[in-house]
C-alpha positions in Angstrom: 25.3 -8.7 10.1 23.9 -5.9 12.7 20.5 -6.4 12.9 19.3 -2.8 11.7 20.9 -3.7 8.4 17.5 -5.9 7.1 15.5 -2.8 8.7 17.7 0.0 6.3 16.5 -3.2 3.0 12.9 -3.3 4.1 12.9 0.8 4.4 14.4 1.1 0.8 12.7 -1.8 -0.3 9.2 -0.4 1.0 9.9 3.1 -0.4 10.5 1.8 -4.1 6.7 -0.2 -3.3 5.1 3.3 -2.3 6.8 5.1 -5.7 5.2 2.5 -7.8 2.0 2.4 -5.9 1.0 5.2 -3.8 1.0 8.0 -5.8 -0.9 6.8 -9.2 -3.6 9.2 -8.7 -1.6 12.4 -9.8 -1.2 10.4 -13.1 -4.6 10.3 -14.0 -5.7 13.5 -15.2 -2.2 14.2 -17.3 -2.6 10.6 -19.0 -6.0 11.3 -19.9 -5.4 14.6 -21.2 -2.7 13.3 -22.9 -3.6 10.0 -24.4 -7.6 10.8 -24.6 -8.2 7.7 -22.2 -11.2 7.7 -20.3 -11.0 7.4 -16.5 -11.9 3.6 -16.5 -9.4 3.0 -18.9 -6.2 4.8 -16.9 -7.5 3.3 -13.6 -7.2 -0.3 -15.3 -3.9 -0.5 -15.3 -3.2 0.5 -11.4 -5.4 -2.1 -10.5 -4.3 -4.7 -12.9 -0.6 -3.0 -10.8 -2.5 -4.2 -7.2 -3.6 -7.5 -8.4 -0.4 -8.7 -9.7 2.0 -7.0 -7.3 -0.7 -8.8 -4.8 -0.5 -12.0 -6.2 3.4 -12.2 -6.5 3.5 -11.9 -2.6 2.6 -15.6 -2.5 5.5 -17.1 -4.1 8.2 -14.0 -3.0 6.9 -15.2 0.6 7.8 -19.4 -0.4 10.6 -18.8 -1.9 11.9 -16.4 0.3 11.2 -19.1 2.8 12.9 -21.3 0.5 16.3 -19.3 -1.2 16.3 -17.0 1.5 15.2 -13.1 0.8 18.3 -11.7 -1.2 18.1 -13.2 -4.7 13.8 -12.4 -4.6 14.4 -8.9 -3.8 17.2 -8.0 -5.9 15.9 -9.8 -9.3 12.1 -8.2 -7.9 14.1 -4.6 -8.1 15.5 -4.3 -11.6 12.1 -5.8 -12.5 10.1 -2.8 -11.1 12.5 0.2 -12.5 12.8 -1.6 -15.8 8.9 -1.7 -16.2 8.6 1.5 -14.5 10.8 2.9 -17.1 9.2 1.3 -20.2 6.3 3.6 -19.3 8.4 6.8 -20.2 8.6 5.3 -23.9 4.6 5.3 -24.8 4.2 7.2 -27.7 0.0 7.7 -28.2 -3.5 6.5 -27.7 -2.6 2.9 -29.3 -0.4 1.9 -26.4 -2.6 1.4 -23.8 -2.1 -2.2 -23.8 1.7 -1.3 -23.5 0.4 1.0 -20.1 -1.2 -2.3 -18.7 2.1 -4.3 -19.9 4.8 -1.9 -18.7 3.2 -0.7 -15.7 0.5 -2.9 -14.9 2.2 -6.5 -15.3 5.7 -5.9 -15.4 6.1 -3.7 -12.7 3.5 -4.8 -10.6 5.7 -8.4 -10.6 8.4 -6.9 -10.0 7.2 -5.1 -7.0 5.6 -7.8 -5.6 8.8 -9.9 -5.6 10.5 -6.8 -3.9 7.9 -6.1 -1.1 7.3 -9.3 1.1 10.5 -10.7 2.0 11.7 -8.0 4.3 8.5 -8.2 6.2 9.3 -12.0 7.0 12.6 -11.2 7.1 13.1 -8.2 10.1 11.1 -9.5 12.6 13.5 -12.4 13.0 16.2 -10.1 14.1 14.0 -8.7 15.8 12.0 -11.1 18.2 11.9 -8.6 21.0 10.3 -5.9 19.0 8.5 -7.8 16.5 5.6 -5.7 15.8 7.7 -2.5 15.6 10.2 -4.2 13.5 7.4 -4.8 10.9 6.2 -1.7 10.9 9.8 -0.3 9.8 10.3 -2.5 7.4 6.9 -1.5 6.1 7.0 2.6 7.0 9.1 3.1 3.3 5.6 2.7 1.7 4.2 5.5 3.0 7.3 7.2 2.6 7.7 6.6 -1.1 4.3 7.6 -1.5 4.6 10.9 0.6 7.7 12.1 -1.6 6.2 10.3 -5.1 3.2 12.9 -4.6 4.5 16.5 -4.8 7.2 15.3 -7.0 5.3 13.7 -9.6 3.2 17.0 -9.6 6.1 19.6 -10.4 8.1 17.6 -12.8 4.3 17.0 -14.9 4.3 21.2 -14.6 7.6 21.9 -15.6 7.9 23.3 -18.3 11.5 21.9 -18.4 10.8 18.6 -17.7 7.5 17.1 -18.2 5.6 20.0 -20.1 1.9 19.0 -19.0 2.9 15.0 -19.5 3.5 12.2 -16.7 6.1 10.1 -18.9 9.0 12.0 -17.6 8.0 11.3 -14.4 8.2 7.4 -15.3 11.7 7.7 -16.8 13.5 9.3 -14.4 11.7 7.5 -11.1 12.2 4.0 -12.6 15.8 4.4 -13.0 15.8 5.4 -9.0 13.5 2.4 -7.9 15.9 0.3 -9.9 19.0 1.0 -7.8 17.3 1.5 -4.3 15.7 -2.2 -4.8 18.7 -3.4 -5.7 20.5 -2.3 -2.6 17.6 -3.4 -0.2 17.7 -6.6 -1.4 21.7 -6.6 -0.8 20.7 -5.7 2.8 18.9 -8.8 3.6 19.7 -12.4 5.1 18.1 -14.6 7.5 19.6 -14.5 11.1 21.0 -17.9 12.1 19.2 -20.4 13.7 18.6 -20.1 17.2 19.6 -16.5 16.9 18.6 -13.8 19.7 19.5 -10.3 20.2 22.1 -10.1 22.9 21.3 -9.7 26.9 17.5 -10.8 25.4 15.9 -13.8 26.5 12.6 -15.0 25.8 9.7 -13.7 28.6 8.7 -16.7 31.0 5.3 -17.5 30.2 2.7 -16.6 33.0 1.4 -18.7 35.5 -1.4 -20.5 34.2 -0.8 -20.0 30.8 -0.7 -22.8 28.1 2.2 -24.9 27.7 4.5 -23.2 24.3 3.5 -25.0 21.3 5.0 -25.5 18.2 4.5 -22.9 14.7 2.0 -24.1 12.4 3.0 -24.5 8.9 1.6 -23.4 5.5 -0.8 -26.1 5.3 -2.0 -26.3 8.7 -2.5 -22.6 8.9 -4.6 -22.2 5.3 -6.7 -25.0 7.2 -8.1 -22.7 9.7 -10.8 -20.4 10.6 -9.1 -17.6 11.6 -6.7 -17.3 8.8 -9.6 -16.9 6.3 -11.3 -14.3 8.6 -8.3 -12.4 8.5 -8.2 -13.0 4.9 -11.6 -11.3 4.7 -10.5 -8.5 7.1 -7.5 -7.6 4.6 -9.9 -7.2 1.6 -12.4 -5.0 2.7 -10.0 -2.9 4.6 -7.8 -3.0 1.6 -10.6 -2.4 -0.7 -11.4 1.1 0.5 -7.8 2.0 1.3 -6.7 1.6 -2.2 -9.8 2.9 -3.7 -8.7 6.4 -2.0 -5.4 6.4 -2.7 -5.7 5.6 -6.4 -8.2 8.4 -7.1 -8.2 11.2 -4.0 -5.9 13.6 -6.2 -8.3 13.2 -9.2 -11.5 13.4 -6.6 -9.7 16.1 -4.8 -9.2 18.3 -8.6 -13.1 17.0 -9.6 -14.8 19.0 -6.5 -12.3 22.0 -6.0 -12.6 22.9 -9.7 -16.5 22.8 -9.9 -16.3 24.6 -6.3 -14.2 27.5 -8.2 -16.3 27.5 -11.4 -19.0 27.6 -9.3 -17.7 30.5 -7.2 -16.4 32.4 -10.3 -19.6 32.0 -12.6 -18.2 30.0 -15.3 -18.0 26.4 -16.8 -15.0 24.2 -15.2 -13.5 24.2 -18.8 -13.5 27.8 -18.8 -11.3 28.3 -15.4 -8.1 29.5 -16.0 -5.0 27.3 -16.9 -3.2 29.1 -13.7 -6.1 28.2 -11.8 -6.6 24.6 -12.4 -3.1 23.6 -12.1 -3.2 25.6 -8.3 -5.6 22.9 -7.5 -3.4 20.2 -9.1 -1.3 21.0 -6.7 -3.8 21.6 -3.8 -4.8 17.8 -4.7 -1.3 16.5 -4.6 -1.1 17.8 -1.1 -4.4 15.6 0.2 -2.4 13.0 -1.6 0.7 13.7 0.4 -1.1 14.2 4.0 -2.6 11.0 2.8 0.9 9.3 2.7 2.5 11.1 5.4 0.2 9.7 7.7 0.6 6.2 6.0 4.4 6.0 6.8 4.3 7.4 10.3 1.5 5.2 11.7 3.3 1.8 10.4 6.0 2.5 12.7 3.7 4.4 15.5 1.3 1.4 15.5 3.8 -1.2 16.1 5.0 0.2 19.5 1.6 0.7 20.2 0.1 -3.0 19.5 3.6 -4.6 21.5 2.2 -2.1 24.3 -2.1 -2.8 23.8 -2.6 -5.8 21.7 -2.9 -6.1 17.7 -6.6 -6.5 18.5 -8.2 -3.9 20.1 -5.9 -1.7 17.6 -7.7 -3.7 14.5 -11.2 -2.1 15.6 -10.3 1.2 16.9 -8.8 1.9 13.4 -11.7 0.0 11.2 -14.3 2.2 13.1 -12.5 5.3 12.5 -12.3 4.1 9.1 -15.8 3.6 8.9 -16.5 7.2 9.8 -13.7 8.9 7.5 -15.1 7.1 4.1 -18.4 7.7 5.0 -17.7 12.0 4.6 -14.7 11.6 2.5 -17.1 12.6 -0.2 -18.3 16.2 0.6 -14.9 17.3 2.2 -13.6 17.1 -1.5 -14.0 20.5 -2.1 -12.5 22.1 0.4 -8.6 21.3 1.0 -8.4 21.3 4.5 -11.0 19.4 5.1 -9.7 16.8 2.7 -6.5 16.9 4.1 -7.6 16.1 7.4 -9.8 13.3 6.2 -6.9 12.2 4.0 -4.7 12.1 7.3 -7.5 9.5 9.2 -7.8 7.4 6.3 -4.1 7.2 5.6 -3.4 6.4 9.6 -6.0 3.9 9.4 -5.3 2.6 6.3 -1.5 1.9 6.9 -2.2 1.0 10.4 -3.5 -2.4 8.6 0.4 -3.1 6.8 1.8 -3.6 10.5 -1.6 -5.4 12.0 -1.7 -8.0 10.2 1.5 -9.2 9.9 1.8 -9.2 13.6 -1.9 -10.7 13.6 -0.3 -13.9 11.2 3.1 -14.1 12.9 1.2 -14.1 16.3 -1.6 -16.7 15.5 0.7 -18.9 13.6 4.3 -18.5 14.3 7.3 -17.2 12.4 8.4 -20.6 10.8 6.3 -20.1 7.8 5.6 -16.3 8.1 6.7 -15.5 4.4 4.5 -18.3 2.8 1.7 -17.1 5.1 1.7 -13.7 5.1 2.6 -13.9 1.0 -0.9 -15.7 1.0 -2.5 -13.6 3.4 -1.4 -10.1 1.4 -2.8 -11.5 -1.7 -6.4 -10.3 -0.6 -4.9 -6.8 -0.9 -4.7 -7.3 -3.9 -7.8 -8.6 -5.1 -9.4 -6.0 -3.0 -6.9 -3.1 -4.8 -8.2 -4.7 -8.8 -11.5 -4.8 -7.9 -12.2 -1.1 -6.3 -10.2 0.8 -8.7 -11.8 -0.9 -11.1 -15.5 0.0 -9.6 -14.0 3.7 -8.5 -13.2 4.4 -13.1 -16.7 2.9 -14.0 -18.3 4.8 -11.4 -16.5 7.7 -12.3 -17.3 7.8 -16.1 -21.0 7.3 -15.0 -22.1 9.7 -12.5 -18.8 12.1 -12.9 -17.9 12.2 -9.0 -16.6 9.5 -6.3 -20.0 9.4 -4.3 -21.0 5.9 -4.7 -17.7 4.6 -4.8 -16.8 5.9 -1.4 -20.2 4.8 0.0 -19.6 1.2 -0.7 -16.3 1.7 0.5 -17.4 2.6 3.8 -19.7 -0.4 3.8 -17.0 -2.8 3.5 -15.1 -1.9 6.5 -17.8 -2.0 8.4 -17.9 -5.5 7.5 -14.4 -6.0 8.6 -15.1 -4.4 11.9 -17.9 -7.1 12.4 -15.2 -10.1 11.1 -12.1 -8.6 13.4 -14.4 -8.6 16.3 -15.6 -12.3 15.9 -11.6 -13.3 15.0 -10.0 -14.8 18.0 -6.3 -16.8 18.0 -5.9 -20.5 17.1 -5.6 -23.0 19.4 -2.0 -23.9 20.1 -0.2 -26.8 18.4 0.9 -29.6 20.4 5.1 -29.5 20.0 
């Protein structure tokens, strides 16, 4: 098989990930207005999304390790579009559990079977590019994300198609996502052993340096320090990363709507229909700057840490992080500003999808990358259940994002403090 073959699965397979996850917040307003949900309520079932499609990394990585990547992705795929799809058939306010069923469980396991064996996968074609292998394997989720966006907004507004309701949006996406899955799982294989790219042989190590040692495996590496501080790391970066992308449309249509009530003289529910769904689409464009900036960087920053080193990358992007969360707030109502604080907080965001990846594969080996990783990816999303969760209730209490976005910024500063103190594991005797 030619090894760009597993990079063409990963970027399919990462593409139908950022349609299912990347784009939820352009749902939130049409669901509400359509089912009578509160804000709490909708945001539920994107996080209960996060947490499972989280969780299901672990086993996708082990038995990807196990069965090889093929069979996991391609029974992950029609799993996604068929929940995605069930979505399109909810019928009133009764079926929220059905919202947290279709989308939330079923689609969230699907995707989770879907997204992780590509990354474990790639970078074993790929051992002389390993960083920017991952980072094309990953670059479909901001891809899917970036188109997901804009569409999702004009087929709600058509009158032709959606009317004013997401649920078209649902039907006619999940039958996509369940073909394009499908075919990036038929894309994958393991290389065979002892494989290298031709006319590439391993660098010599340098004089001085410690003798090679041998991989660690699962258990060895879910025994150390570091693994755990990277665990950390993932969260709180995660945490605020998903707490922006699942609510910057609706944060985005909050503070540009007040802003033009404000301007015009007259209640928000009095602004025109014309006017409000301008700023839909104004929001939908943060959104998509957002994901633009998501897909390019996971391919950008994998050139870049091969080149500088996965660790001073880690805290250059967590400080900037820092700073963009901590005025993400008061650009809201203003759309360029937004969209260039969407743009840092995307780049920083899915600078961390490449990072640590190449931070696992680096401190403990390839051998048992997909049981790894799987477990390291599963702080995502934790960290993904718990600030959409906190984003809704904070919502419904004070009616704007402030507080949210302040804690945000709080826990990446404690990830820059972990990612400083985080240094490689000793190597294994072979």
């Amino acid at each position: 098989m030619p090894r760009w073959v597993p990079l063409l699965g990963g970027v399919l397979g990462s593409t139908t990930c950022g349609l299912l996850l990347y784009a939820f917040s352009v749902f939130i307003k049409p669901l509400r207005a359509e089912f009578g949900w509160s804000a709490t309520e909708v945001g539920l079932a994107y996080a209960i999304c996060v947490l499972v499609f989280g969780l299901m990394t672990m086993p996708a990585g082990r038995l990807s390790d196990r069965f090889g990547p093929r069979p996991v992705v391609v029974i992950g795929g029609a799993i996604v579009g068929i929940g995605f799809f069930l979505v399109s058939t909810l019928q009133g306010p009764q079926d929220l559990i059905k919202l947290y069923l279709y989308y939330g469980l079923i689609a969230g396991f699907g995707g989770g079977l879907v997204y992780l064996p590509p990354i474990a996968t790639a970078p074993k074609w790929w051992p002389d590019r390993r960083a920017l292998a991952t980072g094309l394997t990953v670059v479909g989720l901001g891809l899917g994300s970036f188109i997901m966006g804009p569409l999702a907004t004009s087929m709600i507004n058509s009158p032709s198609i959606g009317a004013g309701s997401a649920l078209p949006v649902f039907k006619y996406v999940g039958v996509a996502m369940f073909f394009m899955a499908i075919i990036a799982g038929l894309c994958l294989s393991n290389p065979p052993a002892g494989y290298k790219p031709a006319g590439w042989n391993p660098p010599a190590p340098k004089a001085g340096a410690p003798k090679a040692g041998r991989d660690y495996t699962y258990n060895e590496t879910i025994k150390t320090v570091q693994f755990w501080m990277l665990y950390l790391a993932y969260f709180c970066g995660s945490f605020a990363g998903l707490m922006v992308i699942g609510v910057i449309a609706a944060h985005g249509i909050n503070e540009m709507n007040k802003e033009a009530a404000a301007l015009a003289g007259v209640a928000v529910s009095a602004l025109p229909k014309d006017v409000t769904s301008s700023i839909a689409m104004q929001a939908a464009l943060a959104t998509s700057c957002l994901n633009a900036a998501n897909a390019i960087v996971r391919v950008l920053i994998g050139a870049i840490a091969d080149k500088a080193g996965v660790r001073i990358c880690f805290l250059v992007t967590f400080t900037l992080q820092v700073a963009a969360m901590a005025v993400l707030f008061p650009v809201g109502k203003t759309l360029f500003l937004l969209c260039i604080v969407a743009i840092i907080i995307g780049w920083n965001y899915g600078a961390m999808f490449t990072l640590f990846p190449s931070a696992c594969l680096q401190y403990f080996g390839p051998t048992a990358q997909g049981s790894n990783y799987g477990l390291l990816f599963t702080s995502w999303g934790i960290a993904g259940f718990v600030s959409n969760l906190l984003a809704g209730r904070m919502f419904d209490m004070f009616g704007t994002y402030a507080m949210s976005f302040t804690i945000g910024a709080v826990f990446v500063a404690v990830g820059v403090v972990v990612l400083a103190l985080t240094k490689a594991p000793r190597r294994l005797e072979a």
